[in-house]
C-alpha positions in Angstrom: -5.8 9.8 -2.2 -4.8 11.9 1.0 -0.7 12.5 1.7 -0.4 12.9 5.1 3.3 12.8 7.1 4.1 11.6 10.7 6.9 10.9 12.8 9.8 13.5 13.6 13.3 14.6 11.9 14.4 13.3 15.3 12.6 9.9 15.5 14.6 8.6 12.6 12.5 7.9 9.7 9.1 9.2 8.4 5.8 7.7 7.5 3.4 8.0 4.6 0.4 7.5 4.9 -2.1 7.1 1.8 -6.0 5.7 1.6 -7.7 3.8 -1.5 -11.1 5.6 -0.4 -13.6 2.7 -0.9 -11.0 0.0 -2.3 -10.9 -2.8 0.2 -8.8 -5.9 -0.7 -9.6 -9.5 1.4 -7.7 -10.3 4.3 -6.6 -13.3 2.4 -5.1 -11.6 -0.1 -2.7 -9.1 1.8 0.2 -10.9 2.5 -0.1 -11.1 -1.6 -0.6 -7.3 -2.9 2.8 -6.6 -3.4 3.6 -9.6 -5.5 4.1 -8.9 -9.0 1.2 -9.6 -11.2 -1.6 -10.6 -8.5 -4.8 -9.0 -9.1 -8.1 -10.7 -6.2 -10.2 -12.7 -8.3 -13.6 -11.5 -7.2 -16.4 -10.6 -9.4 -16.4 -6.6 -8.0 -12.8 -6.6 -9.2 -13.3 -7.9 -12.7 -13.6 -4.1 -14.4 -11.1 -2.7 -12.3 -8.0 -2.1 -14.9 -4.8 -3.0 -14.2 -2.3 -5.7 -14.8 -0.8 -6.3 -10.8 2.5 -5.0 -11.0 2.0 -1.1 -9.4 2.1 -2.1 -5.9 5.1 -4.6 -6.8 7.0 -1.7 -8.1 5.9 1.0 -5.8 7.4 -1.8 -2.6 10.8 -2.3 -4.8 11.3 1.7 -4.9 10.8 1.9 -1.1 12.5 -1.1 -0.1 14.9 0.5 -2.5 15.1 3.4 -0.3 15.5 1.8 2.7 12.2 1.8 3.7 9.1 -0.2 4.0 5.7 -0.8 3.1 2.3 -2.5 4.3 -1.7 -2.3 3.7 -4.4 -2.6 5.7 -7.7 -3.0 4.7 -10.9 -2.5 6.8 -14.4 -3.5 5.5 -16.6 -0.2 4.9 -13.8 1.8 5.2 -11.5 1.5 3.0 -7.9 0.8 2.4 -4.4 2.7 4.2 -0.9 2.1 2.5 1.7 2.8 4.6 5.0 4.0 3.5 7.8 4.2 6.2 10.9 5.8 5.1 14.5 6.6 7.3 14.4 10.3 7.8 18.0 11.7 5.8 
């Protein structure tokens, strides 16, 4: 996962950015990653481990924070988590 930063001191808040490499979840299933205990029901997901609540916890420690968070997922690229937080 890469940890780049945008945005300024000045503009008010920052933005982290952070890509799953190959992960890519369904468009359908967006609006639902950051709901606790969702895993995508697809056969390629099957023996991925995990029990659907990291997402879920890593959105209540930024909303938390005053901040936000949202995905985007392309086909054949890959997935970017964004992170915006207010800059102190």
């Amino acid at each position: 996962m890469r940890f780049p930063t945008s945005g300024s001191p000045t503009s008010g808040s920052r933005v982290f950015p952070t890509t799953s490499g190959s992960r890519v979840f369904l468009d359908e299933s967006l609006p639902r990653l950051f709901e606790e205990f969702f895993r995508e029901k697809r056969a390629e997901t099957r023996d991925i481990d995990g029990n659907g609540l990291g997402l879920a916890i890593v959105k209540r420690l930024v909303e938390r924070a005053g901040g936000e968070i949202e995905a985007e997922s392309t086909l054949g690229t890959g997935s970017v988590f964004r992170v915006r937080l207010v800059a102190a």
